[in-house]
ZAZA-551973 format. One record per residue (C-alpha): residue in one letter; z, x negated, y. Coordinates in steps of 0.25 Angstrom, whole numbers, plus 5000, padded with zeros to 4 digits. Each point is the difference from the previous one (the first is absolute). Last residue first. Layout:
% ZAZA-551973
aZXY
...
This chain:
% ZAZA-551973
x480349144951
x499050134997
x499650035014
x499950145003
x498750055003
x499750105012
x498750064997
x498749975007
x499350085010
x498549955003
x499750124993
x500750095006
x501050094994
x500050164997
x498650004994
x500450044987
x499349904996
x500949895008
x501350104997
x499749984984
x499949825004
x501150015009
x500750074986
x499649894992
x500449885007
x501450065002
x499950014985
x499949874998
x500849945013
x501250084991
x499649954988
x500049855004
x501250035009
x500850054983
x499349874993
x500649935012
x501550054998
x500149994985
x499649865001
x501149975009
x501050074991
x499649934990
x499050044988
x500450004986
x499049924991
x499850034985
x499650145002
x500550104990
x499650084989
x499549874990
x501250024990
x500549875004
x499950035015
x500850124997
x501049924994
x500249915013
x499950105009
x501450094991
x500649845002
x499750005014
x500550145002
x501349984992
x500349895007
x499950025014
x500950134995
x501149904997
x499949955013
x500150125006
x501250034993
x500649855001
x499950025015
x500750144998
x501249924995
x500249905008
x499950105012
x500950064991
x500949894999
x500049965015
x500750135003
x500949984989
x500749875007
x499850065013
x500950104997
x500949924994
x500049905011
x500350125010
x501150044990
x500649875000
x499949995016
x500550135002
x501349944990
x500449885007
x501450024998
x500250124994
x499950165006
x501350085002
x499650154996
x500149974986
x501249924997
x500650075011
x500250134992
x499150125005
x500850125003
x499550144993
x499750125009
x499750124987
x499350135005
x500250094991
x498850125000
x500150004984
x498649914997
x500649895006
x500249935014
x500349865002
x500749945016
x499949845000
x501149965009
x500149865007
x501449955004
x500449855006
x498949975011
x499950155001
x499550144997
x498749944993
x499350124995
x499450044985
x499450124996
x499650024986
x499550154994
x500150074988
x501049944990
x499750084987
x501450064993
x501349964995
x500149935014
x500449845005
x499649924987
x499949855004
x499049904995
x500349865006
x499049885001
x498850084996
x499249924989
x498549914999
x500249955015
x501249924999
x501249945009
x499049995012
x499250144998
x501350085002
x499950134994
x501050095002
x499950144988
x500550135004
x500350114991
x500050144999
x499250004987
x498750045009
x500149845006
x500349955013
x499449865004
x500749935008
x499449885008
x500549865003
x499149855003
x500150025017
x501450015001
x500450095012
x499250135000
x500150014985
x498750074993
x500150154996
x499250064988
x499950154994
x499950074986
x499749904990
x499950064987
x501049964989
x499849894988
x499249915010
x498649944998
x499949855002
x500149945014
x498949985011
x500149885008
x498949955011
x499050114997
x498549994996
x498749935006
x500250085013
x500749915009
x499750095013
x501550035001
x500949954989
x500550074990
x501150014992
x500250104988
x500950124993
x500050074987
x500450094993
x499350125008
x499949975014
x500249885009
x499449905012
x500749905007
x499049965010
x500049855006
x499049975014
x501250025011
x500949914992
x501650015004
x500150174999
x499350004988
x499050104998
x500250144995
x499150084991
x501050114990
x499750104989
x498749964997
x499450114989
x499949934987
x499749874992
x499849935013
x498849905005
x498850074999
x499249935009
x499450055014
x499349905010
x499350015014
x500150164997
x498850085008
x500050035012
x500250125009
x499050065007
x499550025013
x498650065003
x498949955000
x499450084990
x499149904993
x500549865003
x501650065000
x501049925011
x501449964996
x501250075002
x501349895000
x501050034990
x499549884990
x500549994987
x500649934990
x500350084987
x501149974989
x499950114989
x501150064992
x499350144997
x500750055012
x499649925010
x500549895007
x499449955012
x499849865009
x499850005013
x498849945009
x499850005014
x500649875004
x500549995014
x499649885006
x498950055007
x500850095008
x499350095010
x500450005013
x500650135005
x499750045014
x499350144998
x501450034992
x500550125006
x501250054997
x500550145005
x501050015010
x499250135008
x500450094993
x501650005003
x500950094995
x499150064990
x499449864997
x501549964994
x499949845002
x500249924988
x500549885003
x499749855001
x500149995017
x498950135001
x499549935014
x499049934993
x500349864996
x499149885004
x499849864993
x499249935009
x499149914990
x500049845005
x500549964986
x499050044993
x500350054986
x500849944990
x501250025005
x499650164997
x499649994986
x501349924999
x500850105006
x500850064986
x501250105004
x499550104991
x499149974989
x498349965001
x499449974986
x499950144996
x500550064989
x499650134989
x500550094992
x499650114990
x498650025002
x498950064991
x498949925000
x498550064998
x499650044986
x498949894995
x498650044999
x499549885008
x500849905003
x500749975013
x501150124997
x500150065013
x501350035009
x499650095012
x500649975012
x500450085011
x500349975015
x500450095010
x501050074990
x500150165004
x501150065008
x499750155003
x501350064993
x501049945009
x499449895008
x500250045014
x501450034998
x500449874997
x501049965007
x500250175003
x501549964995
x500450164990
x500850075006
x499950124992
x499450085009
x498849915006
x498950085004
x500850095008
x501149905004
x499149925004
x499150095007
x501250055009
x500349845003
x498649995005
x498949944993
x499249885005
x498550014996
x499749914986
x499549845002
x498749975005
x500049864993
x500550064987
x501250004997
x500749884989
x500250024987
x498749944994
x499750004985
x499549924990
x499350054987
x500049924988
x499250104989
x499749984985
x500550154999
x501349934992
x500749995016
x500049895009
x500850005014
x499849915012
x500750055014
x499749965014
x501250005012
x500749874999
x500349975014
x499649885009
x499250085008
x499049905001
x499750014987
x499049894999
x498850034991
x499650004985
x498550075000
x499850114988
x499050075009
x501150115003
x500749875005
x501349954993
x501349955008
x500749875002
x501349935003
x500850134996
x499950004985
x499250124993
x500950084994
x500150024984
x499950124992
x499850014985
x499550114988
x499650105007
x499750134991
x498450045001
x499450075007
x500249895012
x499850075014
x498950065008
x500150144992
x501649985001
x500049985014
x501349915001
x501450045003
x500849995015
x501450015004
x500850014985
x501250095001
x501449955001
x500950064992
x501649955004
x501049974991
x501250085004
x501349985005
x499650055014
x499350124994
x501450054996
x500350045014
x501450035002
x500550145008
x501250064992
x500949885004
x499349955013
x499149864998
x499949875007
x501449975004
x500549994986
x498749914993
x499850024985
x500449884991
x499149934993
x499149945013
x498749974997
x499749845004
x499049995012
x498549944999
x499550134991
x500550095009
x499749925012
x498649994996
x499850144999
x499250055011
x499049864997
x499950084985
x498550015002
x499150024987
x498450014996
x499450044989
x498849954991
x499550114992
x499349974986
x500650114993
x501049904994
x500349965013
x500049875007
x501149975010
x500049955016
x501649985007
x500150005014
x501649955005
x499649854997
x499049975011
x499549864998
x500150004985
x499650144998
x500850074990
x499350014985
x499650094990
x499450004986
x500150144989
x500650115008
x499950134993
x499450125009
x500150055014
x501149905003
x501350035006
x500749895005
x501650004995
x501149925009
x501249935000
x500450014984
x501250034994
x500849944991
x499749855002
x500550025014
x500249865008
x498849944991
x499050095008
x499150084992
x498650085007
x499550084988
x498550054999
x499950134999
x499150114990
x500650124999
x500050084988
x499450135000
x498549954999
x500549924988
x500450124992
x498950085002
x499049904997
x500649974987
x498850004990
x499249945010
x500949885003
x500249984986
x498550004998
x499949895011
x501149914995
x501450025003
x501149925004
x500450095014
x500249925011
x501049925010
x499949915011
x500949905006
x500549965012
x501249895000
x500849985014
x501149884999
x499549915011
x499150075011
x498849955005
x498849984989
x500750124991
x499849954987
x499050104990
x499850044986
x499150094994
x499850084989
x501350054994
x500150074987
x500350175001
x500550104990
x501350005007
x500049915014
x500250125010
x501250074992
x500949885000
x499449905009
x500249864995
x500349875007
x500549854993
x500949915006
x500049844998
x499750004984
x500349834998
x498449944996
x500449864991
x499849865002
x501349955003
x500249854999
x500150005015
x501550065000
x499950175000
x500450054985
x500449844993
x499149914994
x500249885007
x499549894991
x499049945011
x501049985011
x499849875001
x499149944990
x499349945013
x501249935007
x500349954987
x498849895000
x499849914987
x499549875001
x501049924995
x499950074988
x501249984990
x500249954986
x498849915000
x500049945015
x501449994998
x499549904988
x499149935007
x501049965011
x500849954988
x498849904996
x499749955013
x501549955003
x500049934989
x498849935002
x500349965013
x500449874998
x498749974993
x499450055012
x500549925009
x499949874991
x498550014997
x499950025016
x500749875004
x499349934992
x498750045004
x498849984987
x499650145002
x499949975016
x499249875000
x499250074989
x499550115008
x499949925011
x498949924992
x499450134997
x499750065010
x501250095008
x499950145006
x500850065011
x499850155000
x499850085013
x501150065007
x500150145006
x501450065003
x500850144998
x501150065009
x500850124996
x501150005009
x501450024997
x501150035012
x501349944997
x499849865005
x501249924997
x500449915011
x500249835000
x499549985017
x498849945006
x499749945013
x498949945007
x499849995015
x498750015010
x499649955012
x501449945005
x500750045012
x499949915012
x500850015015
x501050114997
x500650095009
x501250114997
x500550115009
x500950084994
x500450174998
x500650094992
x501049894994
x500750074990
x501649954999
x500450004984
x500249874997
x501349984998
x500250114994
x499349944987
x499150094989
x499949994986
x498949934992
x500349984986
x500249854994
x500150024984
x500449884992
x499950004985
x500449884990
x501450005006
x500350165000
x499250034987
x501049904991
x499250044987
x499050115002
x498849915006
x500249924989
x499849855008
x498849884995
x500149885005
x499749915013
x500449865004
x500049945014
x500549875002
x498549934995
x499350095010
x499050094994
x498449954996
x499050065007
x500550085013
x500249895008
x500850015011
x499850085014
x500449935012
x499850115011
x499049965011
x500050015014
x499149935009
x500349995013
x498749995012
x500349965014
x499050035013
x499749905008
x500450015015
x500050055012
x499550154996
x499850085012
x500550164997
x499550105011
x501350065008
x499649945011
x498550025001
x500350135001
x501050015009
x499149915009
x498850134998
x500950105003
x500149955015
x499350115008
x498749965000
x498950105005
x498750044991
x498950055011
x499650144998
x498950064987
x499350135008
x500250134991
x498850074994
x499550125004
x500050144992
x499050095008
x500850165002
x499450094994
x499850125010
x498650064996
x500050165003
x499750104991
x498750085002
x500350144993
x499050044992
x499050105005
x499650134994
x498850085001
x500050155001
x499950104989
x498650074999
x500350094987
x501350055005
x499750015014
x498750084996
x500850094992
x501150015011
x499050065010
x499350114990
x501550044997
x500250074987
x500949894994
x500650014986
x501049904996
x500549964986
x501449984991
x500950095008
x501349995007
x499449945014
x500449864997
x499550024985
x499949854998
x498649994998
x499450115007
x498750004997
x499150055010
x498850144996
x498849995011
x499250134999
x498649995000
x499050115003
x500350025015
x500450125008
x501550044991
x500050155001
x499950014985
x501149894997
x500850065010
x499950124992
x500449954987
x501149915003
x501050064992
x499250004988
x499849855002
x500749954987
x499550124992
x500750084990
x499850125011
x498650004996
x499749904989
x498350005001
x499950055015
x501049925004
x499149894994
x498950045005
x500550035014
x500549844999
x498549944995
x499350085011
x500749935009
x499849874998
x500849904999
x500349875010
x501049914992
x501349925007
x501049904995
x499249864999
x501349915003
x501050084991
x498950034990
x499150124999
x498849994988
x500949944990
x501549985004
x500150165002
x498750074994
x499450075010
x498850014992
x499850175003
x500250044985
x500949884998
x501050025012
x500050144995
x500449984986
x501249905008
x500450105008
x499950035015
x501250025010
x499550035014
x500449955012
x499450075013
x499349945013
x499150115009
x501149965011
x500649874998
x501149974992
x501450005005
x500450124992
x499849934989
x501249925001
x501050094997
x499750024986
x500549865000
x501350015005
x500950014986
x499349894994
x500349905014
x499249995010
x499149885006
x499650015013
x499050095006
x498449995001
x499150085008
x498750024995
x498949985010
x500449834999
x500249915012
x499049884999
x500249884992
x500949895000
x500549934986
x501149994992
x499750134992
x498550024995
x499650125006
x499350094989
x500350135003
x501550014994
x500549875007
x500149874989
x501449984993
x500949875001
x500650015014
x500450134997
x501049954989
x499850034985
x500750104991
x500149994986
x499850124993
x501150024990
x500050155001
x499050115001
x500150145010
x498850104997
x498649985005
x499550034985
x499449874994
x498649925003
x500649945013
x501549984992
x501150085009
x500849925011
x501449994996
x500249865007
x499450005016
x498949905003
x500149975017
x499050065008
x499149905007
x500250015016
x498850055005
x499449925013
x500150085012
x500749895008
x499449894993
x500549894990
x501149925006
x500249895008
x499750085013
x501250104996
x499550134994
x499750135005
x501050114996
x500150074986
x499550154999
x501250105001
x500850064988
x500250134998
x501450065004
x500950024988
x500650134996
């Protein structure tokens, strides 16, 4: 048994004083101050030096001795011991975070490190032990509370538990009024020793002699310098000596004489390197000229500007009538004429680097165009009866494919057979491509899935839509090493006993959904898509796009045919559940199911609903099928834009979901986000009865009620020729919207109105989904109910798909196409029989063309400009019906002959108003509520 420890001894006279406390050093393992007091890890400590005294003595400075006394740090295992050195009529005690709140003891919030102490009252204690009986913090402390004297009770927080709990409770009149009246400190005076720089003295130079060796080795000239001039004799290069004759020699005749080759080689007798010399000259030149006969073997592009020489006409003459020049080209004639003729027969001009290539035809060289079957995934007995829904890429893990299944059958089917769907599970499928046999895992759904999608910034939570209009919630983070490791084929000797395997470890686990919607709160009707909203913002209840500061995607938009968007919020509230013990867990959790979102099951309602009306009167609202929002995953342009000088700051979460049952108090709280003004709040919709509709999602304020509704359509056409099946926009342009349903399929450009960019002729099949290329900005598929799918590629035509491909002898679902990298992207289709068909996209069509964003921008453009053409022929055209429909009205006599300006229009329209201003001061004056000397206010006309 270890003896206690003693207090410290009085300090040296450079330190603090005797009775001064030392500061207890912070020991890793300490619990939270709003969790249970039990052991915690990764804590991180800090040294004694850096922590203030309990009672509010800062450290490093001289104050007087202390009533608590104060021992030295200890370690985990001695901190129960150090209570035992507190002060009579001086307990710890351990109060939770409900009760910090009740008596606004708050930890970080009302008492702080530096502020660590709170006087309550007495009353308020008895009443609450009173209230929770032996549930109470200060149950144990009941009659010292009663026989306490005074009325207020001081309560100090411990903040590095030093003496095993989380608070202190004194019930010492004489220590309370040491604690709220804490002495003064004083600085240590430090003592000024710098020591003055002085500058050194300069002495007096003495000669020792260097000065005559210097003077001896100078250079004196004595005489005139001589200049030689060397110049080799060099002879004339016009006209060769008279004894020197050349002629003509065949090369291949007699090559030994005719050719002389001189190589280097290298000579013994001068191989000693010097390593070192000394060398002096007197005068070099300024600059020297050299050149040498080489080939240069690197080509450069080079080009010049040169203005034309022009001659008048009397040089013109002079040159015509040039001898030399008429006998120059008649000498050339001949050799004119046959350069014409290999002009003729052969271009000149031709370039084979860019024909290269172009007639490979061949399975897998660059001439192939066509989509090769990669692998394909079918259940069996799950996928019978049933057409897939949805599509989705793991964002993280290569090679992991979710899909959705669900029965193909309208509502009276579904009625008629609503015994035989209840008994068939409804799963998602989590594929890897290691095991095309099997799948990884099933997610249990309390209904047909019709749209999911993981969360792009926390992949193992997944969100889906019913088709009862619930939206569910999934965490597979317990099983992301299943999914990430390949499944071995071969059972494992050292795991198992003969006689004693476990079959379930070979087995394709069910994992339960973790929280459902409220389904009186919800959709009514089947949801129809799903989408996350990205990370860089998040949406007000009043419809306000602000700064996530989270950095975590944790708000859900759905749309449903009950012309509702609704958004959700997956986050706690700010209050956050009580903590549970691991006996409740298990309790209220027996299937072990993750409590990440325990405090949404059946009680989640969307914070935001909006309510999709027809702008015209009498019209039946819209019915949503899809929809799209400008912002996209990964895109910060909203938030470059913004100020610069904003502090962005995360909360404490670090981009994940925090489980509120472990711990309540790592909520979100958003009271510092800045509102985005560069976020635009309007989406565009497809409905059901192929409209396109531009809405806004922010409430807006009623005259009459004032309450908050949502507004009506910006602008709704009729653009499909049935229900839209797919509304995506192009991954390179922000503001252009492939959108598809029925036979047909169109380009639009956002806030450009006057009608659709490219819009093709009605199909021979129905269009049954869409997908644009993520690396070549002028492709997307469009997949058709014959089990085809059709590449368009707007720069080789606009008026035909490039390639039509059949993939499935029945109706092509669902599109989803992923980059895997730069040499292999996989676009993943699903049919109407649960098979899920990867298909590998040849490099003819994931490799994009010289130039070509810039061509598809132009084009875009190009058509943009046309219908503003367009419409301004429209209005114009109107222009002149209405003045022709004037014109035969003022024939027949009906009409004015004059049609007043807008100026006009505006003074006739003051000239009533002062009018009638005029006439109601003159009813008040009778009335006798005016003066008479009171005149009205008259606005002036100009």
């Amino acid at each position: 048994m270890s003896t206690p420890r003693q207090p410290p001894k009085p300090a040296g006279p450079n330190k603090p004083a005797g009775n001064q406390p030392s500061t207890p050093q912070r020991r890793p393992g300490l619990p939270s101050q709003t969790g249970s007091p039990a052991v915690r890890s990764n804590v991180p400590s800090t040294t004694s030096s850096s922590r203030p005294n309990k009672l509010n003595s800062p450290a490093n400075k001289q104050t007087i001795a202390s009533p608590i006394p104060v021992v030295k740090s200890a370690t985990v295992r001695e901190v129960s011991e150090n209570a035992q050195y507190l002060p009579p009529n001086m307990h710890s005690i351990f109060i939770s975070s409900a009760t910090q709140q009740a008596l606004q003891l708050s930890v970080d919030e009302d008492v702080t490190q530096d502020n660590n102490w709170k006087l309550i009252d007495k009353e308020i204690l008895l009443k609450d032990i009173e209230t929770l009986g032996q549930g109470s913090n200060f149950y144990e402390f009941q009659q010292q509370i009663q026989n306490y004297p005074e009325n207020e009770i001081a309560i100090v927080y411990d903040y590095d538990y030093f003496y095993s709990q989380n608070f202190l409770i004194c019930f010492d009149s004489l220590l309370k009024n040491y604690i709220k009246n804490s002495p003064m400190t004083l600085p240590i005076e430090e003592a000024d020793d710098t020591e003055q720089y002085v500058p050194p003295e300069p002495k007096i130079w003495v000669s020792l002699g260097s000065e005559i060796e210097i003077e001896n080795e100078r250079l004196v000239i004595n005489r005139p310098l001589k200049r030689f001039k060397i110049k080799i004799p060099t002879r004339s290069t016009t006209a060769p000596p008279p004894n020197e004759k050349f002629k003509d020699v065949d090369p291949d005749i007699d090559r030994k004489k005719n050719i002389i080759c001189l190589d280097s080689y290298e000579d013994k007798q001068f191989d000693m390197k010097k390593m070192e010399i000394d060398t002096a000259v007197q005068a070099a030149a300024e600059y020297r000229e050299s050149s040498s006969q080489t080939i240069w073997r690197y080509p450069k592009n080079q080009w010049t500007q040169y203005e034309p020489r022009t001659l008048n006409e009397e040089e013109q003459k002079k040159a015509m009538n040039d001898q030399l020049l008429i006998n120059m080209i008649m000498n050339s004639q001949d050799l004119f004429k046959e350069a014409l003729q290999q002009n003729i027969i052969h271009d000149p001009f031709y370039i084979d680097w860019n024909e290269l290539g172009g007639d490979l035809e061949g399975l897998g060289g660059p001439g192939d165009s066509h989509l090769k079957e990669y692998q394909s995934f079918s259940s069996i007995k799950q996928s019978r009866d049933k057409i897939v829904t949805c599509v989705q890429w793991h964002p993280t893990l290569r090679g992991i494919i979710a899909v959705s299944l669900a029965a193909g059958q309208g509502f009276d089917e579904r009625a008629d057979n609503i015994s035989k769907i209840t008994l068939s599970p409804s799963l998602i499928f989590i594929w890897s491509f290691v095991d095309p046999i099997q799948p990884k895992l099933y997610l249990e759904a309390p209904d047909d899935i019709q749209c999911f999608q993981f969360s792009p910034t926390d992949p193992h939570v997944i969100a889906g839509g019913c088709v009862n209009g619930q939206v569910v919630m999934w965490d597979i983070k317990e099983y992301e090493d299943r999914i990430r490791n390949p499944r071995a084929d071969h059972r494992d000797k050292d795991l198992f006993i003969p006689g004693f395997e476990d079959e379930s470890f070979f087995q394709t686990p069910h994992i339960r959904y973790c929280a459902v919607s409220s389904i009186e709160h919800g959709h009514s009707e089947p949801i129809t898509d799903l989408q996350w909203i990205p990370d860089h913002f998040q949406i007000t209840t009043q419809g306000l796009p602000t700064e996530n500061l989270a950095g975590n995607c944790s708000q859900i938009m759905t749309c449903s045919f009950d012309s509702q968007v609704l958004l959700w919020e997956t986050r706690p509230p700010r209050g956050g559940p009580k903590p549970l013990s691991k006996k409740e867990r298990e309790i209220l959790n027996p299937m072990g199911v993750p409590l990440t979102f325990k405090h949404l099951d059946l009680t989640w309602r969307p914070f935001l609903r909006l309510q999709l009306q027809s702008p015209e009167v009498g019209q039946v609202d819209f019915a949503p099928r899809k929809f799209s929002i400008r912002e996209s995953q990964g895109d910060r342009d909203a938030l470059n834009k913004e100020d610069n000088t904003f502090e962005k700051k995360k909360e404490p979460t670090g981009g994940q979901f925090v489980n509120p049952v472990d711990d309540p108090s790592k909520t979100i709280s958003q009271a510092r986000a800045k509102v985005l003004q560069n976020i635009d709040t309007f989406f565009y919709v497809g409905t059901e009865d192929g409209q396109l509709v531009y809405q806004d999602w922010m409430p807006q304020k009623e005259n009459d009620s004032a309450k908050f509704i949502t507004p009506k359509a910006t602008w709704s056409s009729v653009v499909i020729d049935g229900p839209v099946v797919g509304l995506k926009r192009s991954p390179f342009f922000k503001d252009v919207i492939l959108i598809a349903g029925g036979w047909t399929f169109q380009i639009w450009r956002e806030k450009v109105h006057s009608g659709s960019l490219l819009h093709t002729s009605p199909m021979k099949e129905k269009i049954t989904d869409i997908e644009w290329s993520p690396t070549r900005p002028g492709v997307f598929y469009i997949a058709k109910q014959n089990g085809s799918i059709d590449v368009w590629d707007i720069i080789d035509r606009t008026h035909a798909p490039s390639i039509s491909q059949s993939i499935s002898n029945t109706a092509v679902t669902y599109l989803s196409i992923r980059t895997i990298s730069s040499k292999q992207q996989l676009l993943a289709a699903g049919d109407s029989n649960g098979t899920l068909h990867i298909l590998e996209v040849p490099q003819s069509l994931r490799q994009p063309i010289n130039q070509e964003l810039q061509v598809v921008t132009n084009y875009f453009t190009r058509e943009t400009d046309r219908r503003a053409f367009v419409k301004h022929r429209w209005n114009l055209r109107e222009e002149e019906k209405r003045e022709k429909d004037r014109l035969s009205a003022i024939k027949i006599g009906i009409a004015p002959s004059h049609i007043p300006t807008q100026e006009e229009i505006d003074i006739r329209m003051k000239n009533e108003y002062n009018d009638f201003i005029q006439f109601e001061f003159g009813v008040l004056r009778e009335m006798g509520l005016r003066d008479e000397n009171e005149a009205p206010v008259i606005i002036p006309a100009n």
